[in-house]
PyMOL CGO cylinders between C-alpha atoms (Angstrom):
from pymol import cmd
from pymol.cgo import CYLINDER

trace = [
    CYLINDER, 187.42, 169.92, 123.55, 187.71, 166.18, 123.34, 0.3, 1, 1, 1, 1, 1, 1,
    CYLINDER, 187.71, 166.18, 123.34, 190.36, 165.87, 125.83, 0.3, 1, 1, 1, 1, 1, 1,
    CYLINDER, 190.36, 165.87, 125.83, 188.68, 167.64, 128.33, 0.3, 1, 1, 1, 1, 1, 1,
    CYLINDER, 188.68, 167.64, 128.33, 185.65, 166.26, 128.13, 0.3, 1, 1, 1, 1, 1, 1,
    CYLINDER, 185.65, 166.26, 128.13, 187.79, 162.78, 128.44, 0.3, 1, 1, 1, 1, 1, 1,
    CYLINDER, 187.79, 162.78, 128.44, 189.55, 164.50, 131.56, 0.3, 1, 1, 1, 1, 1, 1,
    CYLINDER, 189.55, 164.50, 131.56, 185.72, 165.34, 133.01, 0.3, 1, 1, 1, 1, 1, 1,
    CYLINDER, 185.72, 165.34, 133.01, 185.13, 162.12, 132.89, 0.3, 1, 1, 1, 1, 1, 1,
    CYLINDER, 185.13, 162.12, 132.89, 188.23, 160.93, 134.54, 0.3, 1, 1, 1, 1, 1, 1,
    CYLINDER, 188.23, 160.93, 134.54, 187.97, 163.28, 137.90, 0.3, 1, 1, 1, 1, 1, 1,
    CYLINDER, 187.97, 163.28, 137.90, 185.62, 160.93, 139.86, 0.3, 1, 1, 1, 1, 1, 1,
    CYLINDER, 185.62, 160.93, 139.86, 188.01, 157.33, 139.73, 0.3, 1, 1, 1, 1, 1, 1,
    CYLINDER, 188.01, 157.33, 139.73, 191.66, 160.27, 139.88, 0.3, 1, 1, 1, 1, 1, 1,
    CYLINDER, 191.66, 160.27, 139.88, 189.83, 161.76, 143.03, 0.3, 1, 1, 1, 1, 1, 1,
    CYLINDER, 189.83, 161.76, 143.03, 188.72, 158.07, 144.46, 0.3, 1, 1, 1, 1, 1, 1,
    CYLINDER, 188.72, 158.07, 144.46, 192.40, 157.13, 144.14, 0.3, 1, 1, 1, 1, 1, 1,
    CYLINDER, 192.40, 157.13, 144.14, 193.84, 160.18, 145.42, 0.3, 1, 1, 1, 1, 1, 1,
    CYLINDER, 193.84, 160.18, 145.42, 191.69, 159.57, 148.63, 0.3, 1, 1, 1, 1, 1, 1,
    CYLINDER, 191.69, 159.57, 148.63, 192.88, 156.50, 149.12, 0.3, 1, 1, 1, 1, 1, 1,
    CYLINDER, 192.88, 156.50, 149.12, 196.16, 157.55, 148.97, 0.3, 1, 1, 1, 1, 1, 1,
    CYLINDER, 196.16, 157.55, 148.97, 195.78, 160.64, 150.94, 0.3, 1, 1, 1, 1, 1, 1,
    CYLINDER, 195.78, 160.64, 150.94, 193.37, 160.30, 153.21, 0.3, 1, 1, 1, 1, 1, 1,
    CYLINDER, 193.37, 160.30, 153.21, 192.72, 163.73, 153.17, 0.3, 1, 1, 1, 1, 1, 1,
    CYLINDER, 192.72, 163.73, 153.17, 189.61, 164.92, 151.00, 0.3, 1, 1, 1, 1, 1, 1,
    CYLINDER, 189.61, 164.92, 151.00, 190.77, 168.67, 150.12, 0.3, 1, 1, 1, 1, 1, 1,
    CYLINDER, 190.77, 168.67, 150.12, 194.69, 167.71, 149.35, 0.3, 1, 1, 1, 1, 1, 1,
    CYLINDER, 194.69, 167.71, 149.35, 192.82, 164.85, 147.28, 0.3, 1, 1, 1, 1, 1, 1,
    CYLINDER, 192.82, 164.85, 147.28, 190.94, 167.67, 144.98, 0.3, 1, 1, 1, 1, 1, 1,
    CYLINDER, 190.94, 167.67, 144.98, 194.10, 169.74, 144.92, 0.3, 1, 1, 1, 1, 1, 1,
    CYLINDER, 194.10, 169.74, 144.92, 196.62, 167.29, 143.50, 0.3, 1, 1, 1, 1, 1, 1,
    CYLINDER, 196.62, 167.29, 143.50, 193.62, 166.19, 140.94, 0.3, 1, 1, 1, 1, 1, 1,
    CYLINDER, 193.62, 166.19, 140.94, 192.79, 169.74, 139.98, 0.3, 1, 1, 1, 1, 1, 1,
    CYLINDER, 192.79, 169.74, 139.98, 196.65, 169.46, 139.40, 0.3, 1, 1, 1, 1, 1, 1,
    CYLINDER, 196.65, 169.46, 139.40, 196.97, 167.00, 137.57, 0.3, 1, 1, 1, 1, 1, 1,
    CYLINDER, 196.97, 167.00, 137.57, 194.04, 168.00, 135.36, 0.3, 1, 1, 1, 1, 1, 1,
    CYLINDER, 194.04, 168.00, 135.36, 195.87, 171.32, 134.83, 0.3, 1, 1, 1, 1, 1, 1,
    CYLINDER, 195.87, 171.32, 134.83, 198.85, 169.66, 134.01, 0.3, 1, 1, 1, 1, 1, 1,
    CYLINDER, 198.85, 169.66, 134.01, 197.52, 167.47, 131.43, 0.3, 1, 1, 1, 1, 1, 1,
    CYLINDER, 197.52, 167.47, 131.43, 195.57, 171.04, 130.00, 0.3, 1, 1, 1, 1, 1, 1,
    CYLINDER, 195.57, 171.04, 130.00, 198.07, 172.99, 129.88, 0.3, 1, 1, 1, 1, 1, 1,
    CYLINDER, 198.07, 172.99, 129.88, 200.64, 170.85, 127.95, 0.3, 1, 1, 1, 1, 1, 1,
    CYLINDER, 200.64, 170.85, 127.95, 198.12, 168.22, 125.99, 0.3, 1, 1, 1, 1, 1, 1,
    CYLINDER, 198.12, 168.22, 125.99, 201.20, 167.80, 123.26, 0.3, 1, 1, 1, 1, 1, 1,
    CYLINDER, 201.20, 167.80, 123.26, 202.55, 165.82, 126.38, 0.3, 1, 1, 1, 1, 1, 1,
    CYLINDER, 202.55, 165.82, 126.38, 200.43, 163.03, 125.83, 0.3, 1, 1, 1, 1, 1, 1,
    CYLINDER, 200.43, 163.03, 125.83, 201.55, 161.09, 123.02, 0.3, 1, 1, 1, 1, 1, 1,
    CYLINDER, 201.55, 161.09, 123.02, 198.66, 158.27, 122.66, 0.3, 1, 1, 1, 1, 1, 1,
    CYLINDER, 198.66, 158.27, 122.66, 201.09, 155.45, 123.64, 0.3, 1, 1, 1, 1, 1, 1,
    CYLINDER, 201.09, 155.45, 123.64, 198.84, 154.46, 126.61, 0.3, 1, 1, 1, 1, 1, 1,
    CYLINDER, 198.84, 154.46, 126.61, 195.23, 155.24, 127.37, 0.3, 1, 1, 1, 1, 1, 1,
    CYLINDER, 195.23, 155.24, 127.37, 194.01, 158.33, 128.87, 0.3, 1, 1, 1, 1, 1, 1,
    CYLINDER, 194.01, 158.33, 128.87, 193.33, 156.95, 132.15, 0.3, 1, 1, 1, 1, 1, 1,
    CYLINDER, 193.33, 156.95, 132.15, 197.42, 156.01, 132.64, 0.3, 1, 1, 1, 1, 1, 1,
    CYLINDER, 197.42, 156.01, 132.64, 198.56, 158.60, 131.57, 0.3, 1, 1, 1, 1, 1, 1,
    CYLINDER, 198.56, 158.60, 131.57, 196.23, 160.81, 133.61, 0.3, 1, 1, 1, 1, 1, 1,
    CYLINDER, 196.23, 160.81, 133.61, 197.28, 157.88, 136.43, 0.3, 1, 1, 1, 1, 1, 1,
    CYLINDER, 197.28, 157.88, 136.43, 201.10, 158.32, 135.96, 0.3, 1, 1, 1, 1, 1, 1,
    CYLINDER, 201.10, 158.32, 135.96, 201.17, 162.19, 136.29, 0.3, 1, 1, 1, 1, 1, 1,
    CYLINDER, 201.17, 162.19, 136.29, 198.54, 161.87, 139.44, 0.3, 1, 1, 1, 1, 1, 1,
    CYLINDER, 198.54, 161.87, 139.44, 201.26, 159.44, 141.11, 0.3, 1, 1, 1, 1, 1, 1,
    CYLINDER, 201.26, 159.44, 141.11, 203.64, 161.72, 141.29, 0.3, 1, 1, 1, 1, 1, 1,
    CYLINDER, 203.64, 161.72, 141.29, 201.64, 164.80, 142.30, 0.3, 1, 1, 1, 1, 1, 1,
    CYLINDER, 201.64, 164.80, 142.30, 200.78, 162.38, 145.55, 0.3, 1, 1, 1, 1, 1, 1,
    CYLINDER, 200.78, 162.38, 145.55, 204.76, 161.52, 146.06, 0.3, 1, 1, 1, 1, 1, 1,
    CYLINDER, 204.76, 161.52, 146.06, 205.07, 165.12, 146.08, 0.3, 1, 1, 1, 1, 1, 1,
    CYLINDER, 205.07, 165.12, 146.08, 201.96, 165.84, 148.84, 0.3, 1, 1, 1, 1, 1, 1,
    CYLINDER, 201.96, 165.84, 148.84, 203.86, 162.87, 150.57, 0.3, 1, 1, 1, 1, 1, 1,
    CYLINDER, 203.86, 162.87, 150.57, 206.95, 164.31, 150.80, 0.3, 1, 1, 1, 1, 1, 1,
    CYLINDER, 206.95, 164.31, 150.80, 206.25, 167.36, 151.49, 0.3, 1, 1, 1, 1, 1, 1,
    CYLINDER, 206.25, 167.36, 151.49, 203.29, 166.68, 154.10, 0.3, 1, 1, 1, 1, 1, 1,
    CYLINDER, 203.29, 166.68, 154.10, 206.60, 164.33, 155.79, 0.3, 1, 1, 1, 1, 1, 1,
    CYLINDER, 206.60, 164.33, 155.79, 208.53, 167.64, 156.31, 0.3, 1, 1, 1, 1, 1, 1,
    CYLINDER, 208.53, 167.64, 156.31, 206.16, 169.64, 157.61, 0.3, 1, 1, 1, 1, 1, 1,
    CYLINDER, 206.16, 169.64, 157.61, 205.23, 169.64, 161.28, 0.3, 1, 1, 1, 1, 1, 1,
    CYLINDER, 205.23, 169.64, 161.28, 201.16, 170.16, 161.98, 0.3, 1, 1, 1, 1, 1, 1,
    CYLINDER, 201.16, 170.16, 161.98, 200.70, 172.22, 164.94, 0.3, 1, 1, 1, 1, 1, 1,
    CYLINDER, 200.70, 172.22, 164.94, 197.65, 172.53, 166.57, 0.3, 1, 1, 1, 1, 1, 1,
    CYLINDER, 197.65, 172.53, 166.57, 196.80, 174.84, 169.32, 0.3, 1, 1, 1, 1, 1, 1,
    CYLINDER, 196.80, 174.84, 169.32, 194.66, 174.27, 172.08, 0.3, 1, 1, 1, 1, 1, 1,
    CYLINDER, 194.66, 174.27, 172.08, 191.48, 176.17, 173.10, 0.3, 1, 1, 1, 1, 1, 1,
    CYLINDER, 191.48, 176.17, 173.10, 193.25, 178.72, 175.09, 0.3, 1, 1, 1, 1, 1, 1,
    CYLINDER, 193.25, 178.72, 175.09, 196.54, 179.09, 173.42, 0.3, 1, 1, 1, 1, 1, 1,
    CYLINDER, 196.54, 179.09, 173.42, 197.67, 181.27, 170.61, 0.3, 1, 1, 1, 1, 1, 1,
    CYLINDER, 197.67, 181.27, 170.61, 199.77, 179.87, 167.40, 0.3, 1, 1, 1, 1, 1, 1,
    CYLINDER, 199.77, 179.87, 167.40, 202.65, 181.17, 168.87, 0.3, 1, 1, 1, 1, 1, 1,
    CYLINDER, 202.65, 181.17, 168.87, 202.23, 179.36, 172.13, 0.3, 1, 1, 1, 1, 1, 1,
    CYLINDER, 202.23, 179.36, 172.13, 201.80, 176.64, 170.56, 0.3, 1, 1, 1, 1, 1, 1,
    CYLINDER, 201.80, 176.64, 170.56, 204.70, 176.62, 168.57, 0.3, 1, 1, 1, 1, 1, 1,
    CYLINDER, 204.70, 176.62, 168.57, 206.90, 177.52, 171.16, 0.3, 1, 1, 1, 1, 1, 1,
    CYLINDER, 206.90, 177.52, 171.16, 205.86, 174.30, 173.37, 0.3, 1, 1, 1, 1, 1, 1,
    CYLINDER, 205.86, 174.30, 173.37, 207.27, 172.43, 171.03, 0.3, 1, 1, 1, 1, 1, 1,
    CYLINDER, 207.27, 172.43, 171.03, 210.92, 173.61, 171.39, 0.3, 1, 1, 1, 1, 1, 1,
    CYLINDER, 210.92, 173.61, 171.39, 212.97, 173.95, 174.84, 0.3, 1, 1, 1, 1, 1, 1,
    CYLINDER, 212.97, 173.95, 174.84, 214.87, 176.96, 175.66, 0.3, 1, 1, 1, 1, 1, 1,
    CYLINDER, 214.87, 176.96, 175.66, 217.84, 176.13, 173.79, 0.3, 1, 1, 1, 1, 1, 1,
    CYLINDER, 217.84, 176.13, 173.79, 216.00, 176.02, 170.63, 0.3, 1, 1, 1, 1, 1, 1,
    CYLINDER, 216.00, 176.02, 170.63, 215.92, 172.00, 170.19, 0.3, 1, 1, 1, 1, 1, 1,
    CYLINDER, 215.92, 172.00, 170.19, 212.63, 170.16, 169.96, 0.3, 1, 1, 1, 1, 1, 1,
    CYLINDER, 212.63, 170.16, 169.96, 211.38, 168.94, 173.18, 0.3, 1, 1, 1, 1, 1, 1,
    CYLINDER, 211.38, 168.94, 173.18, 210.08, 165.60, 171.16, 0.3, 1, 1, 1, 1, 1, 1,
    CYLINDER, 210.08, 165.60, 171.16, 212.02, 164.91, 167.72, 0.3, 1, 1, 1, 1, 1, 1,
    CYLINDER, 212.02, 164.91, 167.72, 209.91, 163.89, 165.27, 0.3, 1, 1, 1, 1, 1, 1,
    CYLINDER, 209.91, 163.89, 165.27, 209.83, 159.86, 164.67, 0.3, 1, 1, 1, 1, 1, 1,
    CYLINDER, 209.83, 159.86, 164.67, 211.64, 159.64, 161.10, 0.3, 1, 1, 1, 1, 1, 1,
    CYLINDER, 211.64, 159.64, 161.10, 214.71, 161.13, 162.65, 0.3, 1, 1, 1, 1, 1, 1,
    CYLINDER, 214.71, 161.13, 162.65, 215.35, 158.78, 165.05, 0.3, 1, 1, 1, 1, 1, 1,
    CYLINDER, 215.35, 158.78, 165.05, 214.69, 155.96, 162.33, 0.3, 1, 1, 1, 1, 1, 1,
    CYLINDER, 214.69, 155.96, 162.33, 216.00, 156.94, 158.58, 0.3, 1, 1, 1, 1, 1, 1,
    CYLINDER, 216.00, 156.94, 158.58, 217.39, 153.42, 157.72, 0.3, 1, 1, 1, 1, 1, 1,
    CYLINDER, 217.39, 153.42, 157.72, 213.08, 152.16, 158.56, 0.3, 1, 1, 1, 1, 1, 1,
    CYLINDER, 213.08, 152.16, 158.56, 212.25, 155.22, 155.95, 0.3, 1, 1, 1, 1, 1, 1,
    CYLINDER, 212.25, 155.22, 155.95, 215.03, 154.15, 153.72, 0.3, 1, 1, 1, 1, 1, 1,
    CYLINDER, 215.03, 154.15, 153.72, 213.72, 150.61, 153.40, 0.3, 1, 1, 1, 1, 1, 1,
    CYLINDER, 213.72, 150.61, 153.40, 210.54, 150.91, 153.40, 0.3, 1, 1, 1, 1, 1, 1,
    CYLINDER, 210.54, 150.91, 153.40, 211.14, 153.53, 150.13, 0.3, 1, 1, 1, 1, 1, 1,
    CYLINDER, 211.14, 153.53, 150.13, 213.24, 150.56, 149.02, 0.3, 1, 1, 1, 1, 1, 1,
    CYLINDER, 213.24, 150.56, 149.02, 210.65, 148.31, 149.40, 0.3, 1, 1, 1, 1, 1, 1,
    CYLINDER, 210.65, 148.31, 149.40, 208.19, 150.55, 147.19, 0.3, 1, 1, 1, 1, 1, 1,
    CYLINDER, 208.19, 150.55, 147.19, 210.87, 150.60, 144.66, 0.3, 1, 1, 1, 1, 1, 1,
    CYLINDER, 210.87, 150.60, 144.66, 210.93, 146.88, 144.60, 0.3, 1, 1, 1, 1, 1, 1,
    CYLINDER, 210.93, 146.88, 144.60, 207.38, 146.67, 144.17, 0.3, 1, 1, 1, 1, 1, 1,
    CYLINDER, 207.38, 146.67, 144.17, 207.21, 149.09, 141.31, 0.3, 1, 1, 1, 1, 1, 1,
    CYLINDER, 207.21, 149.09, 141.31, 210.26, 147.01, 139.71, 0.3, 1, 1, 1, 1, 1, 1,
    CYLINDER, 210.26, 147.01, 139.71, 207.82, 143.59, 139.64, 0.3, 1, 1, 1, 1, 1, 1,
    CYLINDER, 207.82, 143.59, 139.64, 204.56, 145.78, 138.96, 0.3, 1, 1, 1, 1, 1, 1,
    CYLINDER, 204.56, 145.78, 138.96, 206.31, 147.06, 135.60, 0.3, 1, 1, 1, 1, 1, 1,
    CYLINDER, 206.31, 147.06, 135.60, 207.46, 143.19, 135.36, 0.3, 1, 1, 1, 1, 1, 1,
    CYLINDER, 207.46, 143.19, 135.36, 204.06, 141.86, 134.27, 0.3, 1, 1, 1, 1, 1, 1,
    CYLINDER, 204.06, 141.86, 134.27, 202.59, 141.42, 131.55, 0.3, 1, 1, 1, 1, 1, 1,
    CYLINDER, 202.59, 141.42, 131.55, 200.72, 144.56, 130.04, 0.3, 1, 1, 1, 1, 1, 1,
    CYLINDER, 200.72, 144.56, 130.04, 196.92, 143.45, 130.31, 0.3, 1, 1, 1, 1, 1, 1,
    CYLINDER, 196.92, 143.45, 130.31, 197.48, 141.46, 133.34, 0.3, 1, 1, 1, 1, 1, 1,
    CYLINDER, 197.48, 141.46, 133.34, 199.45, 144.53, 134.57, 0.3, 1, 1, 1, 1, 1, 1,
    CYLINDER, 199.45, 144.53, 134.57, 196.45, 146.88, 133.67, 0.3, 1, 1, 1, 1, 1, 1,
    CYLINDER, 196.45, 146.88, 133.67, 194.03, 144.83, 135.59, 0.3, 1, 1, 1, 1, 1, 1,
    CYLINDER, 194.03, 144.83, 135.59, 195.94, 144.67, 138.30, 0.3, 1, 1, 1, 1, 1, 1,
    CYLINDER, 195.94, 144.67, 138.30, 196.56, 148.56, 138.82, 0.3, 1, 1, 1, 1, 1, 1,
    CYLINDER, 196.56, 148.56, 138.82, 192.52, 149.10, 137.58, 0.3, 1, 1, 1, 1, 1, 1,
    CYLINDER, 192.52, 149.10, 137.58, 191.12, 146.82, 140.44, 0.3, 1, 1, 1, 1, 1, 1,
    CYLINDER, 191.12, 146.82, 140.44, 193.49, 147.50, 142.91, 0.3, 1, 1, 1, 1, 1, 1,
    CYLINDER, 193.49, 147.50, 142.91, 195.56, 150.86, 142.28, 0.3, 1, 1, 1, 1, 1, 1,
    CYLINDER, 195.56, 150.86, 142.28, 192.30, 153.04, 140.75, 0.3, 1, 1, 1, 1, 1, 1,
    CYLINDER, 192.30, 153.04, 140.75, 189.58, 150.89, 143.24, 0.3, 1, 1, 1, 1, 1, 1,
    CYLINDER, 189.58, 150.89, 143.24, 187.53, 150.21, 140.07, 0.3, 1, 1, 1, 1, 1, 1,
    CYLINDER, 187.53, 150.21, 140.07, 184.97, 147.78, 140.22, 0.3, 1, 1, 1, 1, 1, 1,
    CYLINDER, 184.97, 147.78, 140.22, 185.31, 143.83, 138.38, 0.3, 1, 1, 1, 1, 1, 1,
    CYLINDER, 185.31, 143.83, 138.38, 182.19, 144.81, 136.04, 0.3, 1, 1, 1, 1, 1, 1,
    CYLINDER, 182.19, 144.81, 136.04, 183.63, 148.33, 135.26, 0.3, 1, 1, 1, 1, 1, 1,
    CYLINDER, 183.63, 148.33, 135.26, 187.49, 146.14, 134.13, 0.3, 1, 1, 1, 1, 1, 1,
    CYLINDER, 187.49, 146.14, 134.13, 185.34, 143.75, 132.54, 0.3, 1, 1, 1, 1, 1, 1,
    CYLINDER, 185.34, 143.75, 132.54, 183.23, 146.47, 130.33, 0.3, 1, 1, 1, 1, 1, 1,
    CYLINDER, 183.23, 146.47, 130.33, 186.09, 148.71, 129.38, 0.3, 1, 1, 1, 1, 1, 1,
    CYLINDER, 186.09, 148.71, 129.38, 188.59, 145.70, 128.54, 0.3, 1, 1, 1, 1, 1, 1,
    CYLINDER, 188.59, 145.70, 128.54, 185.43, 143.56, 126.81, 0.3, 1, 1, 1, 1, 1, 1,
    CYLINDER, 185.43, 143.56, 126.81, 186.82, 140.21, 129.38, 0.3, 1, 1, 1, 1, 1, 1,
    CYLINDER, 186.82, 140.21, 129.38, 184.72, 138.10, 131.13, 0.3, 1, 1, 1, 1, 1, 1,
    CYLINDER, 184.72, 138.10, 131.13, 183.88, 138.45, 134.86, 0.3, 1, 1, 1, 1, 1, 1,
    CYLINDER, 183.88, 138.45, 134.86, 185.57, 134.56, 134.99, 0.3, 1, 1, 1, 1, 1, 1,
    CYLINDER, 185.57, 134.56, 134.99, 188.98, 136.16, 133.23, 0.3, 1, 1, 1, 1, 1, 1,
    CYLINDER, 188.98, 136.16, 133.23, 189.24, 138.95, 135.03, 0.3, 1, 1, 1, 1, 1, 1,
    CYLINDER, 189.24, 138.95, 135.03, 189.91, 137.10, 138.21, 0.3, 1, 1, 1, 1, 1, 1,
    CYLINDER, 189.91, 137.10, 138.21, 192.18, 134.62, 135.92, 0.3, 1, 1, 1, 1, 1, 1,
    CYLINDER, 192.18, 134.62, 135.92, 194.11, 137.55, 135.41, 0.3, 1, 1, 1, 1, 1, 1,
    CYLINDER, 194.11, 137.55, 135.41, 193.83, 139.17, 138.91, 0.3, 1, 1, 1, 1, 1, 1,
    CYLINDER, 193.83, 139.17, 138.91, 195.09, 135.58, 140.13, 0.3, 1, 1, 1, 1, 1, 1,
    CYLINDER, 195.09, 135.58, 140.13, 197.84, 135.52, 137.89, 0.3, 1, 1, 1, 1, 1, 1,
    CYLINDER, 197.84, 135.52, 137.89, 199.13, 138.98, 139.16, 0.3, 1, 1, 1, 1, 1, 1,
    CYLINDER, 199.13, 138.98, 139.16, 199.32, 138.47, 142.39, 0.3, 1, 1, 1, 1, 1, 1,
    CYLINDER, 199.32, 138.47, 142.39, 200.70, 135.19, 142.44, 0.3, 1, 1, 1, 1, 1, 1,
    CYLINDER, 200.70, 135.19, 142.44, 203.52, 136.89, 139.86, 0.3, 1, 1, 1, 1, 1, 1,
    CYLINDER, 203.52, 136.89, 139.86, 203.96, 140.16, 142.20, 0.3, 1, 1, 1, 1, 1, 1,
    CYLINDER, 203.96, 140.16, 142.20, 204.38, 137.43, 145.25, 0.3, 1, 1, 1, 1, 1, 1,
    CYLINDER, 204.38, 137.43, 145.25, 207.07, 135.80, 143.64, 0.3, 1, 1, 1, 1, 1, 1,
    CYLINDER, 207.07, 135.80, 143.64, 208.90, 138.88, 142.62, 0.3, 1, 1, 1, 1, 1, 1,
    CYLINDER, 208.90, 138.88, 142.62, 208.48, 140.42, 145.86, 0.3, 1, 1, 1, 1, 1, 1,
    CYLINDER, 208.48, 140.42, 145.86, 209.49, 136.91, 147.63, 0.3, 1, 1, 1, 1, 1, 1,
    CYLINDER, 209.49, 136.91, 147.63, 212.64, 136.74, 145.22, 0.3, 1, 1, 1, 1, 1, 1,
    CYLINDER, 212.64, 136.74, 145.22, 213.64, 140.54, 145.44, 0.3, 1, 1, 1, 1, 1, 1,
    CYLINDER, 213.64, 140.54, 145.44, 212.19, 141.58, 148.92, 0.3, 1, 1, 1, 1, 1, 1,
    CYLINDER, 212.19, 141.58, 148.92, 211.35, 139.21, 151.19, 0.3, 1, 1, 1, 1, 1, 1,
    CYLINDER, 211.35, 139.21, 151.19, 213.52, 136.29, 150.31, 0.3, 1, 1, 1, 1, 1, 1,
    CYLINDER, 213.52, 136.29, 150.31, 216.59, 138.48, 149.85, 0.3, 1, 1, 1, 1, 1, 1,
    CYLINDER, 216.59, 138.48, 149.85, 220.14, 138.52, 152.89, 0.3, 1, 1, 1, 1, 1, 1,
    CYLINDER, 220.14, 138.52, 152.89, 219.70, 141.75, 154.35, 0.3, 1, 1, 1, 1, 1, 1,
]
cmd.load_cgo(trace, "trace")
């Protein structure tokens, strides 16, 4: 009962995040309603090690990798007024079965490659900061949350808040300068 009454209370900021990352308001609900089912249906999973809202977070992360991914392999196809599915489908191809306009990411791998890279690198110096300034960060600017809402549910000051947002960003920009931008490629 408690924990999904906790989870209730969690859907609004999970579904504001999803959005964001999405930008699609029904796969949003899905991979929430997922994630909420996930956390229901194993709650043994969730050891107490981090709040709630992380772990919640963490699993909700990687239900949106997998919309990602997925939504990256799939081709939308839209017919127009007058034409059937089929038709539709079959304008993309030419007679010999090849698509008459490969789709971007094939003619480009080593851009996908890097820029997964690059999210790697910036997960690498997210997990390097410190653990409140790290939580902050991700709150304000991962889950959209407001500076009064951080402030409230961490008990900080509006003043340290932004101490703390400052200090995260200015630590992320040197990581990223160090082991992104500043780095022979």
């Amino acid at each position: 009962m408690f924990l999904e009454s906790e989870l209730a209370q969690l859907q609004a900021p999970l579904l504001r995040f999803a959005q964001l990352q999405l930008r699609n308001d029904s796969m949003a609900e899905d991979v929430v309603s997922e994630t909420m089912l996930a956390i229901l249906e194993k709650p043994e999973n969730f050891a107490g090690r981090s709040s709630l809202r992380t772990y919640a977070t963490s699993i909700l992360k990687f239900k949106i990798v997998d919309v990602l991914r997925r939504r990256g392999r799939e081709v939308q196809v839209e017919p127009l007024d007058e034409q059937s599915i089929d038709d539709a489908l079959d304008a993309l191809f030419v007679a010999d079965g090849h698509y008459r306009d490969p789709p971007p990411a094939w003619q480009q791998p080593e851009k996908s490659l890097e820029q997964q890279q690059f999210f790697e690198t910036l997960q690498d110096c997210l997990d390097r900061l410190p653990a409140k300034i790290g939580r902050v960060f991700m709150m304000r600017e991962w889950l959209d949350q407001e500076v009064s809402d951080i402030c409230s549910e961490l008990g900080i000051t509006a003043n340290h808040c932004g101490v703390l947002l400052y200090r995260a960003r200015m630590q992320l920009r040197e990581c990223l300068d160090g082991n992104w931008f500043g780095r022979q490629r």
